[in-house]
C-alpha positions in Angstrom: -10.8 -24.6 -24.4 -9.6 -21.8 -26.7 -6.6 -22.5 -28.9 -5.2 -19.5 -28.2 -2.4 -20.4 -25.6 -0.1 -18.3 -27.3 -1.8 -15.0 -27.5 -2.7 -14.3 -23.9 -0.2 -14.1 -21.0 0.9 -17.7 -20.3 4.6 -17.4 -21.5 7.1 -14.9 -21.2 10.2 -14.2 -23.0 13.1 -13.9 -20.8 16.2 -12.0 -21.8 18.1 -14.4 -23.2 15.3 -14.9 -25.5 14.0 -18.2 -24.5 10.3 -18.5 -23.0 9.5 -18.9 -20.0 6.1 -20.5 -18.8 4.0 -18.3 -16.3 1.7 -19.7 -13.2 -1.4 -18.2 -15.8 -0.1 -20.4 -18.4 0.4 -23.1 -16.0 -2.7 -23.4 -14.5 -4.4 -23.2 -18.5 -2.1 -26.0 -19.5 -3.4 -27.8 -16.3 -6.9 -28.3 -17.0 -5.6 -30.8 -19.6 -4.8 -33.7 -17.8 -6.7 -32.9 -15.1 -9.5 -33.1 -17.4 -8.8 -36.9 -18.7 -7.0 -38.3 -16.1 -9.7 -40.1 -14.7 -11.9 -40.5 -17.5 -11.9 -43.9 -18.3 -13.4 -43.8 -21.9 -12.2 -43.6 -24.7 -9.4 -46.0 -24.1 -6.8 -47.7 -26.3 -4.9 -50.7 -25.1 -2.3 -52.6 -25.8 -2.1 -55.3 -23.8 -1.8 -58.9 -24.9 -4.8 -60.6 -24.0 -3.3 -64.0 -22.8 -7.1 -65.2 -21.4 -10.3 -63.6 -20.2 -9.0 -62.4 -17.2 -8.4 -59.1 -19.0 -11.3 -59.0 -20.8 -12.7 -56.0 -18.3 -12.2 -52.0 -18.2 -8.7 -51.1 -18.4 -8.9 -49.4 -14.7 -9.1 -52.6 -13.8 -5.6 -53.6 -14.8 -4.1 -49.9 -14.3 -5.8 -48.4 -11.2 -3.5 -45.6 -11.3 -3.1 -44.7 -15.3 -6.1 -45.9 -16.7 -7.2 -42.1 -18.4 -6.4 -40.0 -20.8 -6.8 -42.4 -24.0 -3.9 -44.5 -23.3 -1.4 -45.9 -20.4 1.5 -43.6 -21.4 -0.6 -40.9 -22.4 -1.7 -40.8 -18.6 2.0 -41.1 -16.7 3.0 -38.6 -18.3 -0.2 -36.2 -17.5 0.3 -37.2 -13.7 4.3 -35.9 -14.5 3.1 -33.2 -16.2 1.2 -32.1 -13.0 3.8 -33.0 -10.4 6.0 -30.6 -12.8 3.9 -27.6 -12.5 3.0 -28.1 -8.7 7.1 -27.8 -7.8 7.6 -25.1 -10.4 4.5 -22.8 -9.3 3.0 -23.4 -5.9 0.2 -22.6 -4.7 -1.0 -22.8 -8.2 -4.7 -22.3 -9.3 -5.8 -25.9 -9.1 -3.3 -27.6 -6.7 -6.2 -29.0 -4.6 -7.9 -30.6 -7.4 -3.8 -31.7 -9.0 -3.1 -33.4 -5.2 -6.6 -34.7 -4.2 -5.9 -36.9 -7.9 -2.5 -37.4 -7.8 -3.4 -38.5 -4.5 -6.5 -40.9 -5.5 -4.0 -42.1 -8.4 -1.0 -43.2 -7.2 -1.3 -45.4 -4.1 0.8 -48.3 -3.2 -2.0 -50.5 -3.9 -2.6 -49.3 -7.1 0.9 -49.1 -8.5 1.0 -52.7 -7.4 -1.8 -53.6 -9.2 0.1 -51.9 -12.1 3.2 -53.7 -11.7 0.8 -57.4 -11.9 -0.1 -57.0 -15.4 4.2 -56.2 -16.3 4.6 -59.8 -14.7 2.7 -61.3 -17.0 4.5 -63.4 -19.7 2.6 -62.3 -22.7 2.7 -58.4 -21.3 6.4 -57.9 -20.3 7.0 -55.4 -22.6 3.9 -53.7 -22.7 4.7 -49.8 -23.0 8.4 -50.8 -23.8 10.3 -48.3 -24.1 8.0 -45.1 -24.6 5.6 -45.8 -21.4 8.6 -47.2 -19.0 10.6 -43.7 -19.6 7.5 -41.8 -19.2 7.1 -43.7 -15.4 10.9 -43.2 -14.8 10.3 -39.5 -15.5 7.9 -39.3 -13.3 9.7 -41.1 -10.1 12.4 -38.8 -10.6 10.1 -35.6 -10.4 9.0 -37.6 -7.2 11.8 -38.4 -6.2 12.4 -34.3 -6.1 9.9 -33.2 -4.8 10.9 -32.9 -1.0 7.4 -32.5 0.6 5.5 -35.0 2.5 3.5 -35.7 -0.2 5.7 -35.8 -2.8 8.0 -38.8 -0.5 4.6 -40.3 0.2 4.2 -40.7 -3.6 7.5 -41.6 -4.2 7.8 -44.5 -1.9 4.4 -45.6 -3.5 5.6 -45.2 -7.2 9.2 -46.5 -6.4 8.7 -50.4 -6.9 7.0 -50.0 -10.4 10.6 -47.7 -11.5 12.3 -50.4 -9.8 11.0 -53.1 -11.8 11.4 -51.0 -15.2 14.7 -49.7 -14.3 15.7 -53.7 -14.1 13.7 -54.5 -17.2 15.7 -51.9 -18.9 18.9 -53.2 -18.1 18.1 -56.5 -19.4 16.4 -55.7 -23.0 19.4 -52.7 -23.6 21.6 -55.9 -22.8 19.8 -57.6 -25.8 19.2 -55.3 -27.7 20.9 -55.0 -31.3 20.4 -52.7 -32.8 19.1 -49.1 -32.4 15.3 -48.2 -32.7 15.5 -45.1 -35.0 11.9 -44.3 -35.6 9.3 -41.1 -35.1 7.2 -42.7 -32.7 6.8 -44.1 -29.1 9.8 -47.2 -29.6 12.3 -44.6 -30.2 15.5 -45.5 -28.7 17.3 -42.3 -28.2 14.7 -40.4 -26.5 13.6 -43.3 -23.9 17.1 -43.6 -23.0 17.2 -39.7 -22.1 14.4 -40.0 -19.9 15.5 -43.5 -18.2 19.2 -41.9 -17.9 18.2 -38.4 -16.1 16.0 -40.8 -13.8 19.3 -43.2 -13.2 21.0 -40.2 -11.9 18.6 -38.8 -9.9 18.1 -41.8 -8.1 21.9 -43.1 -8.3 20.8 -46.5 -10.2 24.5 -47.0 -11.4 23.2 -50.1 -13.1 20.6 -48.5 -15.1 23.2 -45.8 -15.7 26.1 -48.1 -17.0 23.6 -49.9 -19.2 22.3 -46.8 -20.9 25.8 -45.2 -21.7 27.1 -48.3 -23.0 24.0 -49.1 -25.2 24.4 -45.2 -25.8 28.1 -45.3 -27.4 28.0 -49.0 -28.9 25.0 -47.8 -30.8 25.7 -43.9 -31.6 29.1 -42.9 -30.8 30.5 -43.9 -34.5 27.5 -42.0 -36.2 27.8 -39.2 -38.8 25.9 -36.9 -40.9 22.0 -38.3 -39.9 19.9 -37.8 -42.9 17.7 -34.6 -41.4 15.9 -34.4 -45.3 14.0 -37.8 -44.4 12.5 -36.2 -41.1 9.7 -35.7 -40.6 7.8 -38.9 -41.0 4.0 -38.2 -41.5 3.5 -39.8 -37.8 6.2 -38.3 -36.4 6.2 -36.6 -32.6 9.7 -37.9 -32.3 12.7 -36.5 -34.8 15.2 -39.4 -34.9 18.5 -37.2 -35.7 17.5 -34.5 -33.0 16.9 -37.0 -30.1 20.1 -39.0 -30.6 22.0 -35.9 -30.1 20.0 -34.7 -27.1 20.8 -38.2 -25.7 24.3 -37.6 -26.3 25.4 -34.8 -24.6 24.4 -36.9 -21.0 26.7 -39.6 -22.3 29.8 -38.2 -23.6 32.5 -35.8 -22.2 31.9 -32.4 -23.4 34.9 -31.9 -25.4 33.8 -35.2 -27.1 30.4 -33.8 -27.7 31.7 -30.4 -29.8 32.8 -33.0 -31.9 30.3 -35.7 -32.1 27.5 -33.2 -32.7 29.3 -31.3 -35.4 30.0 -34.2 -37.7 26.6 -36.2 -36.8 24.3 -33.3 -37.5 26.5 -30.3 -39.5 23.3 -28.8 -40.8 22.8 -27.3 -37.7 25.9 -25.4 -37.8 25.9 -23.6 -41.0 25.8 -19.8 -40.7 21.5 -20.2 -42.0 20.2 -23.1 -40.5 17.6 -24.9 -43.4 17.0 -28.2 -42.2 14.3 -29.0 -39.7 11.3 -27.0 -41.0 8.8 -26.6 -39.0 6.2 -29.5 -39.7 2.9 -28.6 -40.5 -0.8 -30.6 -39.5 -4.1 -30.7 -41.5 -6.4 -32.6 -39.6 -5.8 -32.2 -35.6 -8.7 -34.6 -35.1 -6.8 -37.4 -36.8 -4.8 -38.8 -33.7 -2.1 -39.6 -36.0 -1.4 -36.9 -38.2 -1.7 -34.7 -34.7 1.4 -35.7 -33.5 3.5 -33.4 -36.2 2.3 -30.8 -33.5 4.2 -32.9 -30.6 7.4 -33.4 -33.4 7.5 -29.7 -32.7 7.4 -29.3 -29.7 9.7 -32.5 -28.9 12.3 -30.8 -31.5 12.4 -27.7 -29.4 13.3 -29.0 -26.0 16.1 -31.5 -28.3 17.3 -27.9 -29.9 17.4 -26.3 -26.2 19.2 -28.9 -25.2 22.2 -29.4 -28.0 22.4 -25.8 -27.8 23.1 -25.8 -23.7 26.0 -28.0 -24.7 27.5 -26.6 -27.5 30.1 -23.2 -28.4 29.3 -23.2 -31.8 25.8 -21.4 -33.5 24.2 -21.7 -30.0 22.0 -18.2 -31.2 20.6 -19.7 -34.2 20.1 -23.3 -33.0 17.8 -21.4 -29.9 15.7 -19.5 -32.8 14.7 -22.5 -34.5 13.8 -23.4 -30.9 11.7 -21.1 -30.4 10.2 -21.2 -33.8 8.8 -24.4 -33.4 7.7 -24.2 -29.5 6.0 -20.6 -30.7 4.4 -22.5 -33.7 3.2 -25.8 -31.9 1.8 -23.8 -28.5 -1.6 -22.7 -29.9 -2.4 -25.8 -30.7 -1.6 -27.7 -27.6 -5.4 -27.2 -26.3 -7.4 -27.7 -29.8 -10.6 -28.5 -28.8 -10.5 -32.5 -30.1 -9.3 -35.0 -27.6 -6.7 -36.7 -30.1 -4.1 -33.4 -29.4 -5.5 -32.9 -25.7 -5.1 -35.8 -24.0 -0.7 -35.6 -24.6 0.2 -32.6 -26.2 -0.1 -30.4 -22.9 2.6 -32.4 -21.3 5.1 -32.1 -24.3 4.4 -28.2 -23.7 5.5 -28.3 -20.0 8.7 -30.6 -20.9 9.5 -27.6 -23.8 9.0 -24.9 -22.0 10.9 -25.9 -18.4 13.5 -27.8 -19.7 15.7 -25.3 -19.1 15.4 -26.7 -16.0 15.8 -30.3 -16.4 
């Protein structure tokens, strides 16, 4: 596939400047997942192998996210499609997108998933990345008011409900924050975990996350933006925190929190937070700088939704990095493909989150 995603008609630019995915682009950005989601090899694990009972293919252990390279790499493809099938139907594809959703996500396989969590060695496999990824996608299920989308949900719901619980007890031991670039990032797993919480009215899960959310971030100030990015970075640390924190505090109390934790996004030229640049998108981890931007610009879309001051120029670094990281999402080499397509989707409709 082409990298040229940005050059033909698969995003417009709406008036208020932002862009706006179209069903051409959706179906492009489609083929990606659809593509690896059941292709078994190659496959990275992490599971702790506590005898030989695991020593066989992954899709033996996850039945329903057992392509596209890795566990979390795969939930969030299957979001990624649910995504696109609410936002455009009737899309090019939406056979193909429901006949694997539909082969994927059956009760029997997501409690064949949910075996290998019960394991003592493998509790916190996928912790924290992978387990906001699956909330993510219950709560696009849980949205999605067709009979297929409630058939999937119901199927799904027992694997959320056992994360959601997991979650509760880890943020409960949890202490300190995890302020890194990569898939342990605190801030960002709790945003995920906490839009899920609402939509499916886990006040448990909810009052875990906005106290872990204020005992660990709520006295921070003035993040250090010149050490980002990290060379592995798809995560920024300082951006994510704040886009957790506009779910968790009042808004008044945001105006404030945001302007003394990250000031450098309110002066009147906005220099910190260049856009990050790859040399290699076959190396699998100096690819993700490409994700970094794209993961930056739904943060940036975000604070600015939830902030009176500098709103204009906080939206056009947005859209200088989504515009820089979108021909690049479908590169050719499997290290960008298999993920990168569903940090597109999140960027571009999270507006609508």
């Amino acid at each position: 596939m082409p990298a040229s995603f940005a050059q033909q008609a698969y995003y417009t630019r709406k008036s208020n400047g932002l862009l706006d995915l179209t069903a051409q682009g959706a179906a492009h950005l489609a083929e990606l997942p659809l593509r690896c989601m059941q292709q078994e090899f190659p496959y990275k694990t992490g599971v702790v192998f506590s005898d030989s009972s695991l020593v066989i293919n992954p899709r033996n252990y996850h039945p329903a996210f057992y392509g596209c390279y890795d566990w979390h790499s795969s939930v969030h493809g299957h979001w990624m499609l649910v995504r696109l099938l609410k936002s455009f139907p009737g899309m090019t594809k939406e056979k193909e997108i429901i006949t694997k959703l539909s082969q994927n996500l059956t009760a029997a396989n997501i409690k064949q998933e949910q075996a290998l969590f019960k394991n003592k060695e493998n509790k916190g496999f996928e912790r924290i990345y992978g387990w906001s990824w699956l909330l993510q996608l219950q709560r696009e299920l849980l949205t999605w008011n067709t009979p297929l989308g409630k058939e999937l949900a119901t199927n799904v719901q027992p694997l959320a409900s056992q994360f959601a619980k997991a979650y509760v007890d880890f943020l409960g031991k949890l202490m300190y924050p995890i302020r890194v670039g990569e898939h342990t990032n605190l801030a960002f797993g709790l945003s995920l975990a906490w839009d899920y919480a609402v939509t499916a009215k886990d006040t448990d899960l909810q009052n875990a996350i906005r106290q872990a959310a204020i005992r660990f971030y709520a006295a921070d100030k003035n993040c250090p933006v010149a050490w980002e990015p990290g060379g592995y970075d798809f995560l920024s640390p300082c951006l994510e925190e704040a886009d957790l924190m506009w779910r968790i505090l009042p808004a008044a109390e945001y105006q404030q929190w945001i302007k003394a934790f990250l000031p450098d996004l309110f002066a009147k030229d906005i220099t910190a937070f260049k856009v990050a640049q790859v040399k290699d998108l076959t190396d699998g981890k100096l690819v993700h700088l490409y994700g970094l931007n794209l993961s930056r610009a739904w943060c940036l879309y975000g604070i600015a939704r939830h902030t009176t001051e500098n709103r204009d120029a906080i939206l056009r670094l947005a859209n200088l990095h989504l515009e820089a990281a979108i021909p690049h999402v479908a590169s050719g080499d499997y290290a960008g493909e298999h993920w990168l397509a569903s940090f597109a989707v999140y960027a571009l409709t999270t507006e609508n989150n």
